[in-house]
C-alpha positions as CSV (number, residue, x, y, z in Angstrom):
1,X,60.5,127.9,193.2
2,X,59.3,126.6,189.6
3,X,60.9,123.2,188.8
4,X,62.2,122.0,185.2
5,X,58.9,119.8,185.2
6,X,56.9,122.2,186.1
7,X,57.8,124.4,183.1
8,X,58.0,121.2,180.6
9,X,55.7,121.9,178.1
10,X,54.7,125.4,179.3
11,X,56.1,128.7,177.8
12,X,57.0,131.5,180.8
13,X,57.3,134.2,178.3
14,X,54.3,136.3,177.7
15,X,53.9,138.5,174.9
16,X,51.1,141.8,174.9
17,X,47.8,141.2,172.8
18,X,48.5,142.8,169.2
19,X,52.3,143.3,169.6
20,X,52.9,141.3,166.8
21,X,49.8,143.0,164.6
22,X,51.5,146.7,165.6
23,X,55.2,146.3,165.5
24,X,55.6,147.4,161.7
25,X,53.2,150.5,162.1
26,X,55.0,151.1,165.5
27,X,58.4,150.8,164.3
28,X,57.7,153.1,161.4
29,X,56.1,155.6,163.5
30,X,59.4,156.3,165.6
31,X,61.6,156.2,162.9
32,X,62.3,159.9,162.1
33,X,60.9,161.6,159.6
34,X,63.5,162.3,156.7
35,X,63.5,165.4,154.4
36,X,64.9,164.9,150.9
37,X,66.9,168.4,150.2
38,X,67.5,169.3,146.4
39,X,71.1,169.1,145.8
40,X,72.9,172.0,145.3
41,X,73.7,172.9,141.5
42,X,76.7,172.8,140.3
43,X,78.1,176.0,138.4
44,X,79.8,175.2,135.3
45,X,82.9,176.5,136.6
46,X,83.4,173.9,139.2
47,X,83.0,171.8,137.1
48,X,85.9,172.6,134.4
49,X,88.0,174.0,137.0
50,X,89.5,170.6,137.8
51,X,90.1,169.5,134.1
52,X,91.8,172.8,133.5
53,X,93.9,171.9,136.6
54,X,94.7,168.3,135.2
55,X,95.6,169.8,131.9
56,X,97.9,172.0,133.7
57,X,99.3,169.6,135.6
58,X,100.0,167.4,132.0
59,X,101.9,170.2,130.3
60,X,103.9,170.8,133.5
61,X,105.5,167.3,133.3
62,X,106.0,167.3,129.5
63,X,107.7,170.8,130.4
64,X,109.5,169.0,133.1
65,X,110.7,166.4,131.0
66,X,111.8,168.3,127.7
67,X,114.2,170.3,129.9
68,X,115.5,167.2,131.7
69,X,116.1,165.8,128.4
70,X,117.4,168.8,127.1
71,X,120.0,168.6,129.6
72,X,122.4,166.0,128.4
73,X,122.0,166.8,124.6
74,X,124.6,169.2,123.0
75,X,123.2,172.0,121.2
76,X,122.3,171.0,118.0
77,X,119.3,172.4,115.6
78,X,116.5,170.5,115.2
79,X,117.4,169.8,111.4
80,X,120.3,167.9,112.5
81,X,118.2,165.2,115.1
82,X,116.0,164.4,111.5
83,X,119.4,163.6,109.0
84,X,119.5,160.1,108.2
85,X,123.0,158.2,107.8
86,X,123.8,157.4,104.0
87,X,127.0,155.2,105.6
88,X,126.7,151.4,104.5
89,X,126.6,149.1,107.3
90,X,130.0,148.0,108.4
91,X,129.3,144.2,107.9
92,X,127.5,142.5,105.3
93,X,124.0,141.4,105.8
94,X,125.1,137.4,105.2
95,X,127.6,137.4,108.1
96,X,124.0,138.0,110.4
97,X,122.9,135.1,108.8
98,X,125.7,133.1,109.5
99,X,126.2,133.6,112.7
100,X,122.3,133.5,113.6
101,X,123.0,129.9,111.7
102,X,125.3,128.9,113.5
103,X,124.0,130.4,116.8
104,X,121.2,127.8,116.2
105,X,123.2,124.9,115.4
106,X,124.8,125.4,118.9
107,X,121.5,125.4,120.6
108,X,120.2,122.3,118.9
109,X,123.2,120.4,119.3
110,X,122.9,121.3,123.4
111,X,119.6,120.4,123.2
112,X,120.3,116.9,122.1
113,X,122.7,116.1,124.3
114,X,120.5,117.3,127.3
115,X,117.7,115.0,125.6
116,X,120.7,112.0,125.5
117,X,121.6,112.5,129.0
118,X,118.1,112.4,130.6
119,X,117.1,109.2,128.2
120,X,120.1,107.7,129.5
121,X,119.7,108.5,133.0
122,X,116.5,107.0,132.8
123,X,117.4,104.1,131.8
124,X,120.5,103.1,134.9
């Protein structure tokens, strides 16, 4: 039986003469052979056929839609959903300002006293 030392040094693999030189024409000689197929044309119906289909599917939904919306409205002409209101506004445009004012005065004040407290807690 062949020891450790025996082998030390030696290599018990043996490889065929050439094997090395032939793999790559061997290899590629039992590969199978592949046959590039034109690929079939494509009338121009299959190829509008799904846009035509997409398009139908579009104006389905907006039909969809309009009649769900239609649903809640009263009946009213189309004239009347385009008349603007000539009313004034009930409130005058300076009592936005004033309270936008003194919406912001609110917030600045809370702001400085949350700035106060966390100086102050710093400091304990």
């Amino acid at each position: 039986m062949n020891t450790l030392e025996e082998l030390k040094g030696k290599n018990p693999f043996r490889m065929p003469e050439g094997y090395i030189e032939d793999f790559t024409r061997n290899m590629i000689d039992q590969l199978p052979k592949k046959t590039f197929e034109e690929p079939a044309k494509i009338s121009w119906k299959d190829r509008i056929l799904p846009w035509v289909y997409l398009a139908a599917a579009i104006a389905g939904l907006g039909l969809f839609f309009n009649v769900l919306n239609r649903n809640g409205e009263s009946k009213s002409t189309a004239k009347d959903n385009y008349i603007l209101s000539s009313e004034a506004p009930d409130r005058a445009a300076s009592d936005d300002t004033e309270e936008a004012d003194d919406y912001l005065d609110y917030l600045e004040t809370q702001y400085t006293n949350y700035l106060l407290a966390e100086e102050l807690g710093k400091l304990e």
